[in-house]
N, C-alpha and C positions, 0 to 999 in steps of 0.2 A: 317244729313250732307248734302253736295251741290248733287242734282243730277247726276247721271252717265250720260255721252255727248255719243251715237252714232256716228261714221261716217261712208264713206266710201259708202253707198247705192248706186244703180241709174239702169240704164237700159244696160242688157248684155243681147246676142244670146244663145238661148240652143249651151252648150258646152264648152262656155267662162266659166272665172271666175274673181271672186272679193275678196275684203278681207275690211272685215269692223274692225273695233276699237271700244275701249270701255274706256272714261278716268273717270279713281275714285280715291277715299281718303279715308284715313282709313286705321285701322287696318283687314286687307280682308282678312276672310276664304276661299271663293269661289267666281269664277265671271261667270255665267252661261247665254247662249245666248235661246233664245224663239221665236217665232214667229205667227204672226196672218194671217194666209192665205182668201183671200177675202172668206167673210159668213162663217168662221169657229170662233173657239175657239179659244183661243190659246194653241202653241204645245211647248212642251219641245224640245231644237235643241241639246244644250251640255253644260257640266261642269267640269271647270276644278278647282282642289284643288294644294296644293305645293304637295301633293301626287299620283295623279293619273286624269284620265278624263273619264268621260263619252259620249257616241253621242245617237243618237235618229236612230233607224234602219234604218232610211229614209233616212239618212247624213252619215252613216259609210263606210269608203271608199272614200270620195268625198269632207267631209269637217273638218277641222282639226282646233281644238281649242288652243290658246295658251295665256301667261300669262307673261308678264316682271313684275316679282313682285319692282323691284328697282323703276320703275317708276307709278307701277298701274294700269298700261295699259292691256286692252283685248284683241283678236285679235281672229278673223274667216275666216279662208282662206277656200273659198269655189270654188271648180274644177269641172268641169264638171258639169257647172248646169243647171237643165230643167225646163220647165215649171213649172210644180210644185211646185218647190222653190218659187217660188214670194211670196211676202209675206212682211208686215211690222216686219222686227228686230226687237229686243229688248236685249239689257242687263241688267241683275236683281247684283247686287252688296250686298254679306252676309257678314258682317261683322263679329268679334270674338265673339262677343257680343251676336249674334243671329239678330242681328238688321237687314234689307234689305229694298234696294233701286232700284226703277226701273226709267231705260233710259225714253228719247222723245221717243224713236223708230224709225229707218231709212227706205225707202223704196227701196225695192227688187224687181226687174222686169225681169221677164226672158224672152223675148219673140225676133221672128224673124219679 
C-alpha cells in the first residue's frame, strides 16, 4: 500500500513540546513511532493497538501515543523535551495482515 506521510517535526527548546502525525490506509493492527538519533541505531519510541500502548523508558511520562482509528491517523504528543530527543521520526504502519510499512521520517531538533 501507499506509504505512511510524517508530519509535524522541526526545531523546539529543551522543555517545549511538539506533536507529530502519521497518515495511513489499510486494514491497521498497530501504528508504532521509532526514531534514529544522530550515529545511533534506530530505537523503539511507542505502540499503540485498539487495545493497549506501549512507550520506550526514555519517553514514559513525557510522551504520549495516540490513534483516531476513523481516520487512520497517528499521533505523538511529546512534553517536555531535551536534548536527547532529537532524532529523525518515523512511523512503521502493521497491517491485519502482518504486512508493514515505514514513514519518510520527520526531523526532531531539540536544542537552545
Amino acid at each position: 500500500q501507499v506509504q505512511p506521510m510524517e508530519s509535524g517535526g522541526g526545531l523546539v527548546q529543551p522543555g517545549g513540546s511538539l506533536r507529530l502525525s502519521c497518515a495511513a490506509s489499510g486494514d491497521i493492527f498497530s501504528m508504532d513511532w521509532y526514531r534514529d538519533p544522530p550515529g545511533k541505531r534506530r530505537d523503539f519510541v511507542a505502540k499503540i493497538t485498539n487495545g493497549n500502548t506501549i512507550y520506550a523508558d526514555s519517553v514514559k511520562g513525557r510522551f504520549t501515543i495516540s490513534r483516531d482509528n476513523a481516520k487512520n491517523l497517528l499521533y505523538l504528543q511529546m512534553n517536555n523535551l531535551k536534548p536527547e530527543d532529537t532524532a529523525v521520526y518515523y512511523c512503521k504502519v502493521v497491517l491485519q495482515s502482518g504486512s508493514y510499512y515505514w514513514g519518510q521520517g520527520t526531523q526532531v531538533t531539540v536544542s537552545s
